[in-house]
LOMAR-912377 format. One line per 8 residues: number of its first residue (from 1); their letters; for each residue x, y, z of N, C-alpha, C, O. Coordinates in Angstrom, 3 decimals. Example, Ala and Ser with C-alpha at 12.3 -4.5 7.8 and 13.67 -1.06 7.14 Angstrom:
! LOMAR-912377
1 = AS = 13.190:-5.690:7.800:12.300:-4.500:7.800:13.200:-3.300:7.800:14.236:-3.319:8.465; 12.850:-2.250:7.080:13.670:-1.060:7.140:12.900:0.030:7.870:13.409:1.138:8.039
END
This chain:
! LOMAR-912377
1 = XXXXXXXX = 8.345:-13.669:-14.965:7.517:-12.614:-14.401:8.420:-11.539:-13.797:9.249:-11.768:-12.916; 8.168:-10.254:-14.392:8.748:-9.201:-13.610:8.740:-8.909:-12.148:7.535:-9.020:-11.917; 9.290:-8.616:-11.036:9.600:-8.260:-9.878:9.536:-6.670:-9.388:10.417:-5.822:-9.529; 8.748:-6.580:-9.016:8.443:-5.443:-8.534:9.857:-4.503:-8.085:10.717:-5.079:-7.419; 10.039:-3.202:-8.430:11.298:-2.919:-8.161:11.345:-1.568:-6.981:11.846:-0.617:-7.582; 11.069:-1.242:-5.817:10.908:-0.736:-4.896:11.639:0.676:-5.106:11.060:1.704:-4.754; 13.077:0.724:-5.756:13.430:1.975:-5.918:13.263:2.434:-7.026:13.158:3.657:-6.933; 13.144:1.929:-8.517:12.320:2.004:-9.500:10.923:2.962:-9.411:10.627:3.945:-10.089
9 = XXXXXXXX = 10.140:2.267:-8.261:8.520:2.633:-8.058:9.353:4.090:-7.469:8.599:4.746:-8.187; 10.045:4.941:-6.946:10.288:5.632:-5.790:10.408:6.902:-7.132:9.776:7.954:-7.226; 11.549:6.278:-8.140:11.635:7.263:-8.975:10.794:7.904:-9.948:10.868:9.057:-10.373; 9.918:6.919:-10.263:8.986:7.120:-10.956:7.821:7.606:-10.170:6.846:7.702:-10.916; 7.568:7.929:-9.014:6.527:8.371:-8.453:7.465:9.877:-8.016:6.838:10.894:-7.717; 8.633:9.869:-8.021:9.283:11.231:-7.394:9.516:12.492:-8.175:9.649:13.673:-7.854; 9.520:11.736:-9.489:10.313:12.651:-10.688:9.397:13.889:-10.775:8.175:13.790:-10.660; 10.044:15.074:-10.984:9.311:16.406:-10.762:8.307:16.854:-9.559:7.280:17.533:-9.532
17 = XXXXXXXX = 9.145:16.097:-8.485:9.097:16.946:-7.236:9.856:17.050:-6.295:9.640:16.975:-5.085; 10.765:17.228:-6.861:12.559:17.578:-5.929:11.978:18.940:-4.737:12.334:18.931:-3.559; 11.125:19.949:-5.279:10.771:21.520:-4.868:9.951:20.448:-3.671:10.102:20.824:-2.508; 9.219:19.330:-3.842:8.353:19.365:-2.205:9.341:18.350:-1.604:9.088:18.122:-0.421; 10.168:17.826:-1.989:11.201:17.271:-1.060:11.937:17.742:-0.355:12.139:17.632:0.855; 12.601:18.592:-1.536:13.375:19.774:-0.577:12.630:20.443:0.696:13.184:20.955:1.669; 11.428:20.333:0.487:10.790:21.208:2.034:10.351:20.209:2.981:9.350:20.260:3.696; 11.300:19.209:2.893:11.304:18.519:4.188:10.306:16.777:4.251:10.211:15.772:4.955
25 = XXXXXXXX = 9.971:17.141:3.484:8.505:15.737:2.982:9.217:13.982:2.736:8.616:12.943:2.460; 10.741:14.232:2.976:10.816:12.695:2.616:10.286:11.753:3.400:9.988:10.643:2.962; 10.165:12.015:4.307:9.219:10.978:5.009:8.298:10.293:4.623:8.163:9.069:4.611; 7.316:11.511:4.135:6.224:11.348:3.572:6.050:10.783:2.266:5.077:10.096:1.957; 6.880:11.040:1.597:7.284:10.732:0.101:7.502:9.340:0.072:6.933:8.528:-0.657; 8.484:9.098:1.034:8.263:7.326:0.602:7.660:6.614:1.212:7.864:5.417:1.011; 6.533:7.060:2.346:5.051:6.129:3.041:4.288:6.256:1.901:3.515:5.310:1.746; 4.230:7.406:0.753:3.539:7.480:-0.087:3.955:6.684:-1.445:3.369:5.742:-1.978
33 = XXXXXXXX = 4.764:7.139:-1.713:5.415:5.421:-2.966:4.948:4.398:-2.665:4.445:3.724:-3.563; 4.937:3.795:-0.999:4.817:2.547:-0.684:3.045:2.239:-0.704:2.600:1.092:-0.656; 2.376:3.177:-0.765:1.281:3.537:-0.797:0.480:3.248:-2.048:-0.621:2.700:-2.114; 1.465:3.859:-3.327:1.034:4.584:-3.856:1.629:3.040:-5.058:1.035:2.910:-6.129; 2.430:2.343:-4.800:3.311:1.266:-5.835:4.489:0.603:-4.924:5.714:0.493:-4.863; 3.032:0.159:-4.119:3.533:-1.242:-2.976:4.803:-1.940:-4.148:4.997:-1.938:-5.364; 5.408:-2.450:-3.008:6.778:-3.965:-3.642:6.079:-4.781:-3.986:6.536:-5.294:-5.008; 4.615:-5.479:-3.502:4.144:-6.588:-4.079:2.418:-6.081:-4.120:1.826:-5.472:-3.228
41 = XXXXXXXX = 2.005:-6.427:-5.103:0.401:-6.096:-5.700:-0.353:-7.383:-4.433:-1.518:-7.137:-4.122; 0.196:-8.457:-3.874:-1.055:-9.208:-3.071:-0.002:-10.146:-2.526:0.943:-10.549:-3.205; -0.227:-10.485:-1.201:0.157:-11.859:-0.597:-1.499:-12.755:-0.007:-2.688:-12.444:-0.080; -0.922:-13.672:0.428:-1.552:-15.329:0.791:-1.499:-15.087:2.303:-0.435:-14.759:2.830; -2.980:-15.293:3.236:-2.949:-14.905:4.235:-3.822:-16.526:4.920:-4.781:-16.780:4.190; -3.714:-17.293:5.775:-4.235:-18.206:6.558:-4.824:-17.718:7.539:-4.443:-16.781:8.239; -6.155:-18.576:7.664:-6.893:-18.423:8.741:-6.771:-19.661:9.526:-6.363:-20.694:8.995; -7.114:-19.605:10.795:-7.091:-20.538:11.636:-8.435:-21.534:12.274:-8.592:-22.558:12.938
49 = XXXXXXXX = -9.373:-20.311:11.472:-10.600:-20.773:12.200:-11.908:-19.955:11.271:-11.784:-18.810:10.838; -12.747:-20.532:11.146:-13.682:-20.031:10.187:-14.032:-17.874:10.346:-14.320:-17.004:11.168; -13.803:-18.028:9.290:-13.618:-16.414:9.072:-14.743:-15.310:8.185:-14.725:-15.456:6.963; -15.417:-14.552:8.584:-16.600:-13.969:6.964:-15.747:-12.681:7.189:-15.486:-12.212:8.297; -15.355:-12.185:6.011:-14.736:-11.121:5.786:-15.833:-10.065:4.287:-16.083:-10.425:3.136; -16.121:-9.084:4.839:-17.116:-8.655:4.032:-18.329:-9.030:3.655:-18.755:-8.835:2.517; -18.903:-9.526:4.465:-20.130:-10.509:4.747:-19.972:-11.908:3.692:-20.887:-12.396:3.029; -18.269:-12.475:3.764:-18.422:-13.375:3.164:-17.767:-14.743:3.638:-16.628:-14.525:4.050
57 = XXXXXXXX = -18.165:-16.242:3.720:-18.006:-16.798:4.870:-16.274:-17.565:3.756:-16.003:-17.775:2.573; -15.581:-17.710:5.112:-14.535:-18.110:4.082:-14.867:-19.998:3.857:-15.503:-20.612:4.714; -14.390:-20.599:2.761:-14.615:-21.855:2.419:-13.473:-22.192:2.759:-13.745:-23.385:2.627; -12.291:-22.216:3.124:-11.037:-22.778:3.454:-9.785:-21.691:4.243:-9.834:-20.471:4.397; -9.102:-22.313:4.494:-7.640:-21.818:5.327:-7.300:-20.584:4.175:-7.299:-19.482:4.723; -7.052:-20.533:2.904:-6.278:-19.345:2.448:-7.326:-18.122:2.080:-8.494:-18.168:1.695; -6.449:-17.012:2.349:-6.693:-15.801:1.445:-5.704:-15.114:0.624:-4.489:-14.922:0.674; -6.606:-14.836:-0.099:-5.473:-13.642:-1.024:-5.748:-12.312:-1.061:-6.703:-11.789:-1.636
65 = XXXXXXXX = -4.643:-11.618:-0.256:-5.359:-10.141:-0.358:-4.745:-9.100:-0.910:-3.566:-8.793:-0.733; -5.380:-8.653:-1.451:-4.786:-7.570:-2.684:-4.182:-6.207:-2.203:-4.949:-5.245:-2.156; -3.082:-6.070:-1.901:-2.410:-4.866:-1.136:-2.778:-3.714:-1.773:-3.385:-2.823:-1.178; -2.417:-3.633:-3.117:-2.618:-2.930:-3.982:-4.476:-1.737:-3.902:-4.872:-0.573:-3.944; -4.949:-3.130:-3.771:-6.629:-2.359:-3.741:-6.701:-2.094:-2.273:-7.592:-1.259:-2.122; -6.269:-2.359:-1.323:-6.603:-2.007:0.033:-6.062:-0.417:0.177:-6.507:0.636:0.635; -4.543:-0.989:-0.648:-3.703:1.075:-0.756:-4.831:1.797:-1.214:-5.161:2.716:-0.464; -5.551:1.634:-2.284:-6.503:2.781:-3.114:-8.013:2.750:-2.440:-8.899:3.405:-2.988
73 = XXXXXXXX = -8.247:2.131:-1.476:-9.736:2.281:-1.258:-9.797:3.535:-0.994:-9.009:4.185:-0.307; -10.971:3.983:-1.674:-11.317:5.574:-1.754:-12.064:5.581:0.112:-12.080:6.699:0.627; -12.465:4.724:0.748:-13.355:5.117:1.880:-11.663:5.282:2.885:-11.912:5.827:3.960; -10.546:5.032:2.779:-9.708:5.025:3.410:-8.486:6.064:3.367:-7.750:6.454:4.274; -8.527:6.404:1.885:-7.991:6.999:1.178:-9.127:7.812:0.182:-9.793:7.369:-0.755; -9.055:9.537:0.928:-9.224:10.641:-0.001:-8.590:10.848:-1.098:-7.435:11.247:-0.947; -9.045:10.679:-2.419:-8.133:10.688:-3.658:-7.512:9.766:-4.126:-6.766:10.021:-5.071; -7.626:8.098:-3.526:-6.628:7.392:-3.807:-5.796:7.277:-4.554:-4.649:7.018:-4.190
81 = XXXXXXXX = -6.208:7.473:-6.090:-5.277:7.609:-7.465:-4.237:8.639:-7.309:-3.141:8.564:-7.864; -4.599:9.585:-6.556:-3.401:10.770:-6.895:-2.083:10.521:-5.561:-2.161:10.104:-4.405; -0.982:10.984:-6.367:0.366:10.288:-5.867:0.212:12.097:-4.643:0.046:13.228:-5.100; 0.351:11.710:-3.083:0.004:13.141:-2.537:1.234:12.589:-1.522:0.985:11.656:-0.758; 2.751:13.289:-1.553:3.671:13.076:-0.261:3.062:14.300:0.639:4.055:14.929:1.004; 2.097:14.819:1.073:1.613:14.967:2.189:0.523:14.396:2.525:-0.236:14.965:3.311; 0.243:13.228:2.029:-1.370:12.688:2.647:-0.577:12.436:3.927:0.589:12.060:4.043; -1.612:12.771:4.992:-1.561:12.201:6.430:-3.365:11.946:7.092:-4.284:12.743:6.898
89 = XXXXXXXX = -3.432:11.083:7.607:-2.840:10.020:7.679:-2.516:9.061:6.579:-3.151:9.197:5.534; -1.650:8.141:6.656:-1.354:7.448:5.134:-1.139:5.838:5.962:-0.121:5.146:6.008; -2.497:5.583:6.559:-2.122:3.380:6.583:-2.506:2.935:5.780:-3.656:2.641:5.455; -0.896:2.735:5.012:-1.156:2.091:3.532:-0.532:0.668:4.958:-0.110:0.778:6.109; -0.827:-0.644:3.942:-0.756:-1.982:3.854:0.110:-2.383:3.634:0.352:-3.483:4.131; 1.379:-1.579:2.526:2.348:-2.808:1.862:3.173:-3.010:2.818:4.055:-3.585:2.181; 3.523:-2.970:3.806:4.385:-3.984:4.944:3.782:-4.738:5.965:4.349:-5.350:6.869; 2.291:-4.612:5.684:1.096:-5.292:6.646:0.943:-4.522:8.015:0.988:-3.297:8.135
97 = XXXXX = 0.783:-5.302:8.877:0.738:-4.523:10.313:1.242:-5.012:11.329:1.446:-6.192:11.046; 1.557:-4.826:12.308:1.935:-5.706:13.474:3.483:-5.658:13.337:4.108:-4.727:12.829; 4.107:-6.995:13.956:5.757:-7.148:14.081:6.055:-7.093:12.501:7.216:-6.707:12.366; 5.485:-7.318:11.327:5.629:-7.201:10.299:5.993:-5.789:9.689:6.843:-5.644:8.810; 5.364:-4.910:10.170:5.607:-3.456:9.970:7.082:-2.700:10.617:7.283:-1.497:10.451
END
């Protein structure tokens, strides 16, 4: 299985826009790669104690949550599909949240 390649995703989301980098946007540019072609499409998340997530009750300790679809939700994300190094705000997921981030 292929491995997600983090600077790979960077180039391929960057190529033919050196002109909005140059004006200062790297910042933005790579919250948006990470956004836009997370390092990993989903991790495995444990609960501790009975959980309904989306009005749904969980049946056991694991989840799997899809980083990938949380980056593109359109209610979170205006435009999700389109690659934008000025979206602000941009809480994309792929480093999770907390001490993890």
């Amino acid at each position: 299985m292929r491995r997600p390649n983090p600077a790979g995703n960077a180039v391929l989301c960057l190529a033919g826009k050196t002109g909005e980098l140059s004006a200062g946007l790297l910042s933005g540019a790579i919250e948006e790669v990470l956004r836009y072609l997370p390092p990993t499409g989903g991790t495995d998340r444990f609960t501790t104690v009975p959980t309904t997530l989306a009005a749904t009750k969980s049946s056991g300790p694991t989840r799997i949550v899809m980083i990938t679809a949380a980056n593109r939700d359109p209610d979170v994300f205006p435009d999700p599909q389109r690659f934008d190094i000025r979206r602000t705000p941009n809480p994309h997921l792929s480093f999770g949240r907390g001490v993890h981030f």
